[in-house]
C-alpha positions as CSV (number, residue, x, y, z in Angstrom):
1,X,31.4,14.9,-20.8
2,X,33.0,18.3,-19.9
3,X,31.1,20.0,-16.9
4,X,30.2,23.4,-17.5
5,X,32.3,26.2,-15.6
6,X,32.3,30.3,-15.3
7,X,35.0,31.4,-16.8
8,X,34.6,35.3,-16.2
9,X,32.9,38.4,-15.1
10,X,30.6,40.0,-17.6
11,X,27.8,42.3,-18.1
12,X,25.5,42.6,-21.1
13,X,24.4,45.4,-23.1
14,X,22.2,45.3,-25.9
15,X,22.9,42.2,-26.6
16,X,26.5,43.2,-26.7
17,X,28.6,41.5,-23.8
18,X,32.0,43.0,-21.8
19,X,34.3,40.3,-20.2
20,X,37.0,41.1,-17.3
21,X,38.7,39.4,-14.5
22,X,36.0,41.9,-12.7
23,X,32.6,43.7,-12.8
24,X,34.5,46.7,-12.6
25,X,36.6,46.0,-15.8
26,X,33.6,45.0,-17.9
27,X,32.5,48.5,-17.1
28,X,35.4,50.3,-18.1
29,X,35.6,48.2,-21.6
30,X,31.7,49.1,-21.8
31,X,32.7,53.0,-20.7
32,X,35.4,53.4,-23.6
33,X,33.1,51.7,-25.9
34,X,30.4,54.1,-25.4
35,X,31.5,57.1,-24.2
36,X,34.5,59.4,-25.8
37,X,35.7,60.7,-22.3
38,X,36.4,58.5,-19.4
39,X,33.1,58.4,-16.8
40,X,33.6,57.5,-13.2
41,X,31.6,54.2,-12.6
42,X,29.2,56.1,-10.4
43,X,28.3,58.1,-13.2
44,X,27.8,54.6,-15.4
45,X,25.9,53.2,-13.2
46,X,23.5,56.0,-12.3
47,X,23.5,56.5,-16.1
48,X,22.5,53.2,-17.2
49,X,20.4,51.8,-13.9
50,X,18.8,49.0,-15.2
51,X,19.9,48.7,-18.6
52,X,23.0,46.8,-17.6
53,X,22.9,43.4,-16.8
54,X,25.3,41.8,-14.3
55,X,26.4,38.5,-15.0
56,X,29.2,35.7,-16.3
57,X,29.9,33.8,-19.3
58,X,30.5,30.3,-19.3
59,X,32.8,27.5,-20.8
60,X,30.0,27.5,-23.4
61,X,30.5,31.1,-24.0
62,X,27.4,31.5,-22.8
63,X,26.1,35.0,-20.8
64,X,24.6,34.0,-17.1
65,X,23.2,36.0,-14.8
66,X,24.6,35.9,-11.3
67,X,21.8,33.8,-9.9
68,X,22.6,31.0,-12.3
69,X,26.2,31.6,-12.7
70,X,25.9,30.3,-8.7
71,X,24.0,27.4,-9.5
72,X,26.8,26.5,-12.7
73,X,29.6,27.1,-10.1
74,X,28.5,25.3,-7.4
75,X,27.9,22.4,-9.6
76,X,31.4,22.4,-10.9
77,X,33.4,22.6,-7.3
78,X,33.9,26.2,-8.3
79,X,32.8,28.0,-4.7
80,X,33.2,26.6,-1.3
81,X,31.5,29.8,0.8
82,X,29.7,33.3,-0.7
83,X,31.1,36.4,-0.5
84,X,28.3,38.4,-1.9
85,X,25.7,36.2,-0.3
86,X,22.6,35.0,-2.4
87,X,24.2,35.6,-5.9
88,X,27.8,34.9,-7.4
89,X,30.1,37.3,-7.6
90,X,33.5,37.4,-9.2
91,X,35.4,37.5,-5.6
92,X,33.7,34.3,-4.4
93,X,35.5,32.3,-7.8
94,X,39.2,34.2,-7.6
């Protein structure tokens, strides 16, 4: 049986999810999906405080939130030490 691994960065929307290499990606797919005019991510994130969930999709293709994107890695070898600390983030996989 195939172990499940994270695969990328995301964050959710809506329901609606944005992939990248990193959080800052999904944010600019999410920025020129919602907005006509470029934003500067400060702007998106004061903007949308709350509303945007960070996270990770799996090999399932399957949205996680950072907490148990951590757990999913560590159990597939993914991460050795934590860059971020307490929660996953896309530095600590590549």
């Amino acid at each position: 049986m195939c172990k499940r691994l994270i695969i990328c960065a995301a964050i959710r929307f809506e329901g609606k999810v944005f992939r990248g290499h990193r959080h800052t990606q999904c944010y600019h797919a999410f920025d020129g999906t919602y907005h006509k005019h470029p934003y500067k991510l400060e702007q998106i994130y004061k903007g949308y405080h709350g509303k945007i969930e960070d996270g990770f999709v799996t090999s399932e293709n399957i949205f996680v939130g950072r907490e148990e994107a951590l757990v999913i890695a560590r159990a597939a070898g993914q991460v050795d030490t934590l860059i971020g600390g307490k929660i996953l983030t896309s530095e600590d996989l590549y």
